[in-house]
Backbone as CSV, one residue per row, in Angstrom:
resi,resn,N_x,N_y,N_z,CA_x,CA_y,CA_z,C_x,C_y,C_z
1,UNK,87.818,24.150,80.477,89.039,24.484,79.784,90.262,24.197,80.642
2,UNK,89.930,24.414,81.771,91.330,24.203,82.772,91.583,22.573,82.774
3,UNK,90.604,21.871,82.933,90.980,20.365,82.312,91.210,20.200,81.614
4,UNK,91.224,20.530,80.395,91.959,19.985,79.556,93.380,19.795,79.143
5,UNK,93.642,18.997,78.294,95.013,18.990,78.414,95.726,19.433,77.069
6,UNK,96.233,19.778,77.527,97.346,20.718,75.715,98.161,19.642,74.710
7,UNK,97.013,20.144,73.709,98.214,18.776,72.629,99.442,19.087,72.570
8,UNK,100.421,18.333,71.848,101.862,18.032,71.865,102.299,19.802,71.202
9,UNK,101.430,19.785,69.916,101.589,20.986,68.848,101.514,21.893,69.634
10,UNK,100.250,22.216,70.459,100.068,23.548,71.432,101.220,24.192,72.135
11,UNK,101.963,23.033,72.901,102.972,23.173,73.873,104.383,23.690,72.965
12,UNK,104.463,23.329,71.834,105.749,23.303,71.204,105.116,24.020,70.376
13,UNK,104.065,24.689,70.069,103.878,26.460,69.384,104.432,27.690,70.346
14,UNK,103.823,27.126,71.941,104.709,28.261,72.732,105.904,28.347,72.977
15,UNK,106.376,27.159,73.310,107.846,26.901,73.041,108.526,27.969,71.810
16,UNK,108.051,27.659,70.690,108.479,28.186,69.829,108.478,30.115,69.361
17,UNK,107.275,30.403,70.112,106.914,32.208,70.587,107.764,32.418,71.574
18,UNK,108.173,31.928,72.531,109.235,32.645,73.317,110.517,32.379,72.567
19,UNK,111.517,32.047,72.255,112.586,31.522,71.261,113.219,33.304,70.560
20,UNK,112.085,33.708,69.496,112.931,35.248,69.276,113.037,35.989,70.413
21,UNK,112.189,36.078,71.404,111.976,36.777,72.228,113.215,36.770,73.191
22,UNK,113.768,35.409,73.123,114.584,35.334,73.973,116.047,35.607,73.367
23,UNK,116.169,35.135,71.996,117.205,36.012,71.166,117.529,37.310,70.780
24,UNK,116.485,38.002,71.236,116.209,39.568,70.837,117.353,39.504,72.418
25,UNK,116.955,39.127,73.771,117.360,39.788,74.911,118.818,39.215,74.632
26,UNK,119.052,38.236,74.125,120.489,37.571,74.163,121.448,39.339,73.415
27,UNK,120.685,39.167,72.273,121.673,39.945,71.391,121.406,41.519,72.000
28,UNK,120.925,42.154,72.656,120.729,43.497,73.340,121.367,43.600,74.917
29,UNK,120.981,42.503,75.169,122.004,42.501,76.451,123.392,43.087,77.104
30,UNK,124.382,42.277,76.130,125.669,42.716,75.080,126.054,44.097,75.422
31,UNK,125.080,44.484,74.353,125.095,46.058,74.011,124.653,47.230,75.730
32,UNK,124.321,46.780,76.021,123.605,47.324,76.997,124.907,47.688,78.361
33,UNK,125.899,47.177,78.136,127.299,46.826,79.015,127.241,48.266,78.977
34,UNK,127.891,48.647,80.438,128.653,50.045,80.393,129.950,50.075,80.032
35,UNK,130.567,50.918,79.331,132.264,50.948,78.976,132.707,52.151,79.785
36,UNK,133.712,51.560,80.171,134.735,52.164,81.572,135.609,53.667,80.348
37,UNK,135.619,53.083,79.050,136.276,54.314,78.443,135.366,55.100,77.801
38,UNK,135.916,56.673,78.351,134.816,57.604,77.379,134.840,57.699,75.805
39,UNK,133.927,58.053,75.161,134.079,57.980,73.983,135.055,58.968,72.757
40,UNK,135.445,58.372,72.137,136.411,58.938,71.412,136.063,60.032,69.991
41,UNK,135.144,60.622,70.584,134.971,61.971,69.412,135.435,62.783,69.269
42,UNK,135.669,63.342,70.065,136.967,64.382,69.645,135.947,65.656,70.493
43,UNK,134.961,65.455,70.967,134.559,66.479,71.329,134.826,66.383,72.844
44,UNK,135.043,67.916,73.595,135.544,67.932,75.159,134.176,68.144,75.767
45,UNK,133.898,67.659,77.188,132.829,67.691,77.471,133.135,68.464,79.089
46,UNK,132.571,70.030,78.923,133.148,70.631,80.143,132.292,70.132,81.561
47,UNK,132.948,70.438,82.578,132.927,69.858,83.462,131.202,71.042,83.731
48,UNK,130.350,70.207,84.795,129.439,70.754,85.283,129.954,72.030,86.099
49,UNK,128.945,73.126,86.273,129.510,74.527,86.738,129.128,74.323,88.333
50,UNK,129.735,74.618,89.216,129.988,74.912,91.016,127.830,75.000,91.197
51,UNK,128.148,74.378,91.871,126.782,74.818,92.859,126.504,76.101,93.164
52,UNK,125.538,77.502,93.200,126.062,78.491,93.613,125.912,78.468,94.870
53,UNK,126.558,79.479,95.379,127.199,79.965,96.413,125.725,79.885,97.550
54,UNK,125.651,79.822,98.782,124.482,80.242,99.509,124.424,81.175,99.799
55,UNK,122.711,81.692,100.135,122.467,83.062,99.908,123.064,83.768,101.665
56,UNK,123.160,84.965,100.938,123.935,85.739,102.489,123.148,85.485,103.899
57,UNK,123.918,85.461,104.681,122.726,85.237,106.115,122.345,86.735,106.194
58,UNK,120.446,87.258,106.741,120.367,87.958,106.780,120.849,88.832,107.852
59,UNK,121.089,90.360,108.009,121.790,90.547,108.585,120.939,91.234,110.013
60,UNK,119.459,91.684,109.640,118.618,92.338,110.607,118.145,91.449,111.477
61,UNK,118.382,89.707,111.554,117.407,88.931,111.773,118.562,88.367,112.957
62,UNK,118.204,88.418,114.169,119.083,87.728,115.229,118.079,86.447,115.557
63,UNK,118.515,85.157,115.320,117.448,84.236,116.050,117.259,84.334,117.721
64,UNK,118.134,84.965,118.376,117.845,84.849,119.665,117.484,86.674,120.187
65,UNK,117.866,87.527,119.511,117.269,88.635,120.114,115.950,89.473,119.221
66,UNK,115.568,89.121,117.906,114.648,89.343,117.041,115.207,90.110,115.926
67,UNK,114.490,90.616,114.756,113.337,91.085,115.130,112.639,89.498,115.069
68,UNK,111.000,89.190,115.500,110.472,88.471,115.759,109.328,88.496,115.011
69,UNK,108.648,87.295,114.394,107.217,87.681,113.784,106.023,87.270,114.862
70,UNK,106.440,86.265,115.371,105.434,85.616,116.659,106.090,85.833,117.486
71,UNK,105.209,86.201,118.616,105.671,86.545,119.845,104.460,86.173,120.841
72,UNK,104.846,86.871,122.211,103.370,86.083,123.149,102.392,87.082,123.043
73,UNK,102.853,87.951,123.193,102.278,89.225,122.993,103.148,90.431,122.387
74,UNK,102.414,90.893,121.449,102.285,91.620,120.087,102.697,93.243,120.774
75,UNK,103.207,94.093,120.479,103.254,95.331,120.763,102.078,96.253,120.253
76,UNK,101.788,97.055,121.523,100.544,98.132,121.884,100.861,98.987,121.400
77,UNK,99.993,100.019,120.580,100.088,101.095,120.529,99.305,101.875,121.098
78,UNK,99.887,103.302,121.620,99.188,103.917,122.686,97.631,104.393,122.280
79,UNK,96.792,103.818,122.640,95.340,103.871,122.549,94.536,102.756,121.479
80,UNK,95.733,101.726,120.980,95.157,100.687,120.785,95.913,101.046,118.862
81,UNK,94.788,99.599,118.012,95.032,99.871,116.490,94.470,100.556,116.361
82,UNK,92.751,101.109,116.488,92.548,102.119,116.039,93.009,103.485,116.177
83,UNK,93.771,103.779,117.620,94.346,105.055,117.117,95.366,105.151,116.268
84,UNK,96.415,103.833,116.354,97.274,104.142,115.209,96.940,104.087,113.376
85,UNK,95.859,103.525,113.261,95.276,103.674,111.739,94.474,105.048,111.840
86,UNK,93.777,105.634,112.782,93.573,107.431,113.236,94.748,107.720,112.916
87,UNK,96.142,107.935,113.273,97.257,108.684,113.233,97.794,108.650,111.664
88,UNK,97.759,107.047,111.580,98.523,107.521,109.715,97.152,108.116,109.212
89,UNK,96.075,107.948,109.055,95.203,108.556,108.135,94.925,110.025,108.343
90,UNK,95.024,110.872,109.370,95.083,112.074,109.747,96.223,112.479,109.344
91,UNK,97.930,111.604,109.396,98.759,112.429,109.316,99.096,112.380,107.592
92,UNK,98.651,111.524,106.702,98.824,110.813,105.424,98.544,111.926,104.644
93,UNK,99.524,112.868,103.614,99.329,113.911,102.680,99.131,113.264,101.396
94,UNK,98.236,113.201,100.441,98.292,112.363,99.121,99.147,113.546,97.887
95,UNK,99.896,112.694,97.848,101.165,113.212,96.415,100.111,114.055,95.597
96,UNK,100.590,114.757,95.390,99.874,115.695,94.266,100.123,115.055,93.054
97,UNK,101.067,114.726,92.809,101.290,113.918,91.259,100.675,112.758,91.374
98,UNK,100.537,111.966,92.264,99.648,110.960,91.742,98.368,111.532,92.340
99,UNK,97.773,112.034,92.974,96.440,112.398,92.594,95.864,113.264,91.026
100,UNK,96.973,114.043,90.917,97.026,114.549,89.281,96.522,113.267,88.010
101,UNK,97.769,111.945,88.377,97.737,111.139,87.446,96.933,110.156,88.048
102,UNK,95.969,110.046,88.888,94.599,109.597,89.252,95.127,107.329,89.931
103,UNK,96.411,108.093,90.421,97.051,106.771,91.065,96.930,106.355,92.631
104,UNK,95.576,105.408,93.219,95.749,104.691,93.688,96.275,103.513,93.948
105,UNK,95.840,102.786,95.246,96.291,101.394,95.491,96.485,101.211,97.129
106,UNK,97.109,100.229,97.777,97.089,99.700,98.631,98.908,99.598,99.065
107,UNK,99.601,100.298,99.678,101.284,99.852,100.031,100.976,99.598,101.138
108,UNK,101.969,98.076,101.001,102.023,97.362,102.808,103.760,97.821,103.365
109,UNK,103.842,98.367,104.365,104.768,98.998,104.353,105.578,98.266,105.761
110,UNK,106.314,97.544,105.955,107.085,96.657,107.041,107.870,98.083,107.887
111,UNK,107.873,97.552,109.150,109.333,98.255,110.156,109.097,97.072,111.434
112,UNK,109.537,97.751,112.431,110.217,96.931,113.541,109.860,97.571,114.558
113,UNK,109.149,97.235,115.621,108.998,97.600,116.639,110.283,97.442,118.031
114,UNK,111.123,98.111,118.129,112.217,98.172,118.733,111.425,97.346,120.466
115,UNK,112.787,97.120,120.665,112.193,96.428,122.342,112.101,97.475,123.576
116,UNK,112.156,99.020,122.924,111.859,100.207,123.557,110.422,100.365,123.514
117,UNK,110.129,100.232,122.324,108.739,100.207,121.543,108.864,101.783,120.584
118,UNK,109.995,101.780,120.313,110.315,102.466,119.350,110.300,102.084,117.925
119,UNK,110.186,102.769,116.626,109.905,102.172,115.212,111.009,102.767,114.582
120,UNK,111.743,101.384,113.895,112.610,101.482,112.988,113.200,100.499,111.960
121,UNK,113.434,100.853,110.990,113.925,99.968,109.914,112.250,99.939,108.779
122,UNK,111.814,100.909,108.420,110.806,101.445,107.835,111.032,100.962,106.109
123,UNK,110.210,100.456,105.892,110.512,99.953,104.276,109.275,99.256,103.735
124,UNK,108.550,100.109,102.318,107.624,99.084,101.803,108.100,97.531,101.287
125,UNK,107.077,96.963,101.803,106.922,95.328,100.993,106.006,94.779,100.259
126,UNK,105.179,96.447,99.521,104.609,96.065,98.570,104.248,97.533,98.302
127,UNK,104.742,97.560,96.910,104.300,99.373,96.430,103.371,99.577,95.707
128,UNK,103.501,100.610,95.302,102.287,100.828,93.947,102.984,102.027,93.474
129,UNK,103.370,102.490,93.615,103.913,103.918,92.824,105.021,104.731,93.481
130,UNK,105.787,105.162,93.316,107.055,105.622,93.857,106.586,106.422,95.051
131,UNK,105.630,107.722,94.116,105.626,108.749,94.811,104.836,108.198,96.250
132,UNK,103.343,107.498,96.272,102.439,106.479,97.115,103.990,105.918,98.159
133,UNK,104.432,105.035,97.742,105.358,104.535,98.726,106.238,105.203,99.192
134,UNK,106.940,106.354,99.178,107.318,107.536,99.639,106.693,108.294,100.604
135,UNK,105.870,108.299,100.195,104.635,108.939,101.245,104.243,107.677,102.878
136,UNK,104.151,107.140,102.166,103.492,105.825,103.273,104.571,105.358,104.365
137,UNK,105.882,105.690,103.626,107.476,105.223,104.410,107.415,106.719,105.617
138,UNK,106.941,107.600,104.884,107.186,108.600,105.365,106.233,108.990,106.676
139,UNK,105.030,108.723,106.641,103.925,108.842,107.606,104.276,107.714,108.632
140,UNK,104.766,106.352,108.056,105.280,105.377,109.334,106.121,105.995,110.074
141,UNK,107.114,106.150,109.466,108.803,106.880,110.500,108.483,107.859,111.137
142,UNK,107.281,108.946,111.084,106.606,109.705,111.898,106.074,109.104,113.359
143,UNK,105.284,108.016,112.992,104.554,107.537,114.160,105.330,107.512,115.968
144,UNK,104.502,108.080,116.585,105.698,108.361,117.760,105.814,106.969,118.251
145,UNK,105.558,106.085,118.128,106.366,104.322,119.135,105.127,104.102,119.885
146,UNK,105.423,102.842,119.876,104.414,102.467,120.429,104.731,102.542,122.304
147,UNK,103.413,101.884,122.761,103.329,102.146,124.467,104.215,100.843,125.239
148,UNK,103.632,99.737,124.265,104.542,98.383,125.214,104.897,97.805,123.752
149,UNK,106.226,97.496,124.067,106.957,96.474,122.978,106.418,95.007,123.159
150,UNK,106.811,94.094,121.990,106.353,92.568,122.031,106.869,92.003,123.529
151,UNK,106.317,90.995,123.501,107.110,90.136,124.798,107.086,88.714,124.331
152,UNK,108.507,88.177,124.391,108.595,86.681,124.018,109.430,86.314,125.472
153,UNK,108.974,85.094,125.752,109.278,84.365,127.076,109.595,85.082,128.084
154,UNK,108.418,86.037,128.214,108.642,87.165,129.454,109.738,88.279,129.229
155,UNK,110.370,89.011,127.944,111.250,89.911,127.976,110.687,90.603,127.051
156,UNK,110.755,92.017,126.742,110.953,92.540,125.608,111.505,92.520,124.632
157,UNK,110.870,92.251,123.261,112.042,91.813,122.116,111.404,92.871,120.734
158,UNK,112.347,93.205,120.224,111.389,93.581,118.836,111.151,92.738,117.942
159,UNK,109.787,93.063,117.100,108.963,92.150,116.275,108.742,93.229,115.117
160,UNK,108.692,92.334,114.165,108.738,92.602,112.733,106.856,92.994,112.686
161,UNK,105.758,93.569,112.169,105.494,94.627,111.862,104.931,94.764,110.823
162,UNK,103.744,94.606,109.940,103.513,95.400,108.696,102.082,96.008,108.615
163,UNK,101.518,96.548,107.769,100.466,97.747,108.089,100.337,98.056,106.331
164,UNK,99.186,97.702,106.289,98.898,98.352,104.851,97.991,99.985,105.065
165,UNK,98.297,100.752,104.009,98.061,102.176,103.918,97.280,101.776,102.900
166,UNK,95.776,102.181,102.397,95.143,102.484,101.467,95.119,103.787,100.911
167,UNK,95.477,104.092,99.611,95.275,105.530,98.642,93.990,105.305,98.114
168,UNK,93.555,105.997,98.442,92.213,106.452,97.685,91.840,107.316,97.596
169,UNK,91.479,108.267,95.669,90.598,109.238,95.914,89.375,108.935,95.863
170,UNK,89.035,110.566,95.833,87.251,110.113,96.147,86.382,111.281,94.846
């Protein structure tokens, strides 16, 4: 087939298939122009609204003095994690109203280990029930501080901190 050669008709049938094809692009082309003037409807077209604003810088977060999430080493508490999960669970009173209304769950409750190794800035970051997260804020801000604060590049710094409390009855 590749030898062969194309009669006269063959050649001047394709000829003739490209032809609208190429009048279709002639006459759309044209149209296709951008116009420098806006259009005249009568309708106003308001302007796009401001970008908003960026969000506030936070205000607890110093990049050079902390609080910190990584550090080289993590702050101790005196006799390790298990005594401090011993301390909230010994010191942890369960709400009478939600044990009434049969409300467990799990609150992860954030603070800050000061570069004293003191605890502050106490706040859940994940609740389950008013009274539950009340309680859990409340047994943290108790905790007496820890023994050694974080250490980033050989200094004491405070580091950010979180600790989930489990409610459970039984």
């Amino acid at each position: 087939m590749m030898t062969k050669k194309h009669s006269r008709l063959q050649v001047n049938t394709g000829l003739l298939m490209i032809l609208p094809v190429i009048a279709v692009l002639l006459f759309l082309i044209p149209g296709c122009s951008q116009n420098d003037k806006p259009a005249e409807s009568g309708i106003e077209v308001a302007p796009p609204p401001p970008p908003p604003p960026p969000p506030p810088p936070v205000g607890d977060i110093d990049p050079t003095n902390g609080p910190f999430e990584q550090v080289d080493k993590m702050p101790v508490f005196n006799g390790g994690d298990d005594a401090l999960i011993k301390f909230i669970a010994d010191n942890t009173i369960y709400p009478e109203a939600a044990k009434t209304n049969g409300i467990q769950g799990k609150v992860i409750v954030g603070f800050v280990v000061e570069n004293d190794g003191s605890i502050d800035r106490v706040k859940v970051v994940k609740g389950v029930d008013p009274d539950l997260d009340k309680e859990a804020v409340r047994v943290v801000s108790t905790v007496p501080g820890f023994e050694k604060p974080g250490i980033k590049d050989g200094k004491a710094v405070a580091v950010r901190y979180q600790i989930p409390i489990n409610f459970a009855l039984k």
